[in-house]
C-alpha positions in Angstrom: 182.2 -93.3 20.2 181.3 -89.9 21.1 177.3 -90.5 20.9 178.1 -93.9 23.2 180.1 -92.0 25.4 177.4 -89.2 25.9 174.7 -91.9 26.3 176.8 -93.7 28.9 177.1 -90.7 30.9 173.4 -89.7 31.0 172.2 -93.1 31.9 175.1 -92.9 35.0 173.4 -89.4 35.5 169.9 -91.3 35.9 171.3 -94.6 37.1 173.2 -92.9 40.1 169.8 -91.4 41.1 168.2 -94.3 41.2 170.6 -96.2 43.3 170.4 -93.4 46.0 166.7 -93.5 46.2 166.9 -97.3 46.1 169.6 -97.2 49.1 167.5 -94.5 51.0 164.5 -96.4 51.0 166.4 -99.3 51.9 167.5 -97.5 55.0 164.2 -96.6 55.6 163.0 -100.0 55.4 165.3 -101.3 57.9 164.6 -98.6 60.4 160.7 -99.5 60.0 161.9 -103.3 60.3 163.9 -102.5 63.5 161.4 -100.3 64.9 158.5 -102.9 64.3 160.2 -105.4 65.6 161.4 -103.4 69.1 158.0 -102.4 69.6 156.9 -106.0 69.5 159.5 -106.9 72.4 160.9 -109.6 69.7 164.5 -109.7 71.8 164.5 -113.1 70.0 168.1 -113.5 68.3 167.9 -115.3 64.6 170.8 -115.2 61.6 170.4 -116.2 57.4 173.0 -117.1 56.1 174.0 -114.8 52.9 176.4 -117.3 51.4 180.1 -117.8 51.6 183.3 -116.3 50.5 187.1 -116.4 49.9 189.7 -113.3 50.2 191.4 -115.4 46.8 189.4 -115.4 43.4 191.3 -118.9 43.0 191.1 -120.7 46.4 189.3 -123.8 46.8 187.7 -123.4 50.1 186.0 -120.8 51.3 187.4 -118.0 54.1 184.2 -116.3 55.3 180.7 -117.0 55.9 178.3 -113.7 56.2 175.1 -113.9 57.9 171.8 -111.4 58.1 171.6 -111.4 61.9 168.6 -109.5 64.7 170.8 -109.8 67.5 172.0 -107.8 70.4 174.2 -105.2 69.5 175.3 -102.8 72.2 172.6 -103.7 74.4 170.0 -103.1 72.0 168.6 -105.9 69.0 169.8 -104.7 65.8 169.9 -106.1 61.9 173.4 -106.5 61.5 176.2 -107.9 59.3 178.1 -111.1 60.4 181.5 -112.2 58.9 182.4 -115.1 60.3 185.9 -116.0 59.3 186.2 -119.8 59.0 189.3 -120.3 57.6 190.8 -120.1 61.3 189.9 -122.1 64.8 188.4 -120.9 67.2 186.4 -119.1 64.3 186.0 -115.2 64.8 183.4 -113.2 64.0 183.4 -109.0 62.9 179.8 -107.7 63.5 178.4 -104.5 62.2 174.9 -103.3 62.6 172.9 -102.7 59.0 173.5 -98.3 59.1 177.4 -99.2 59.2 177.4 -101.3 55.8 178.6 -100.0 52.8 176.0 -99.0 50.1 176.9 -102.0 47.8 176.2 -104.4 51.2 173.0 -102.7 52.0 171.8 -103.3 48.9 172.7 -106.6 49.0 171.6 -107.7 52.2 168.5 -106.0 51.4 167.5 -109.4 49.6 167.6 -111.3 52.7 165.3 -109.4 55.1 162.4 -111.0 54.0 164.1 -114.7 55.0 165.4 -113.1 58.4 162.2 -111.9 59.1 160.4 -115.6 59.0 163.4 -117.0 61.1 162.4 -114.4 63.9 159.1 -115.6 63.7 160.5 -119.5 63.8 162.7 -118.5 66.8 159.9 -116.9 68.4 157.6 -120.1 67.9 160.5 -122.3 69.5 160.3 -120.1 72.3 156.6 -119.9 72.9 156.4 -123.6 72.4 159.3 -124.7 75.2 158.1 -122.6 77.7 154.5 -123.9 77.1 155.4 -127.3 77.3 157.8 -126.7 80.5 154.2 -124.5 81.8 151.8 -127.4 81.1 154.5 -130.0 83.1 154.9 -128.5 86.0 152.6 -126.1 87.1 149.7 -128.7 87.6 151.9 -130.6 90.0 152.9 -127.5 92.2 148.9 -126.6 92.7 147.8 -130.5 93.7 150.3 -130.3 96.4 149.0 -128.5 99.5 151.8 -126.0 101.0 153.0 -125.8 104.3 152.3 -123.1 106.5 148.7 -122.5 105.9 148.9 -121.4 102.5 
């Protein structure tokens, strides 16, 4: 028991270092992601879903929804944490940006970013597409048309 017990210990020793650096680079990561993404002018809101959730072990339909969201966040676009309670109406929602998540969240959002990431790009693509198509329909029909006033 002893020798297990001193084992046990030295691999939490190691372990517990490793989960730090893991968690710092994970911070990192985000603040390259959100940086990246504010340089590119994204402003584009998208959400992933990260699966649902009940407050009882035994309950037979889920409480909560969580999401991996890029939205606005105190007048800035951030990666944050939804929870959307469901198990109410009107359903309400508890937002917290990425840097306020606990370690264990962070590390399990982490998973997600890459899925987030090719939603912004979908939303963005939607975007550029509407505007296009609302560009291409009326445009052409304001220029045939001469304007009064001499211009």
């Amino acid at each position: 028991m002893t020798d297990e017990l001193s084992a046990a210990i030295e691999r939490l020793r190691t372990s517990t270092q490793r989960l730090n650096a893991a968690t710092d680079a994970a911070a990192q990561l985000l603040k390259d992601v959100e940086a990246f993404l504010e340089e590119a002018n994204v402003g584009v809101p998208a959400s992933v879903s990260l699966g649902y959730g009940a407050y009882d072990a035994e309950a037979e339909s889920p409480d909560w929804e969580d999401f991996l969201s890029y939205r606005r966040l105190n007048s800035k676009f951030r990666i944050a944490l939804i929870r959307r309670d469901i198990s109410s109406k009107p359903f309400t929602e508890t937002v917290r940006a990425w840097s306020e998540c606990t370690r264990d969240e962070k590390i399990d959002i982490l998973a997600a970013l890459p899925d987030l990431l090719i939603e912004i790009s979908k939303r963005v693509n939607e975007k550029i597409d509407r505007a296009e198509l609302v560009l291409t329909s009326i445009a052409p029909q304001l220029s045939t048309k001469k304007r009064k006033g001499g211009a």
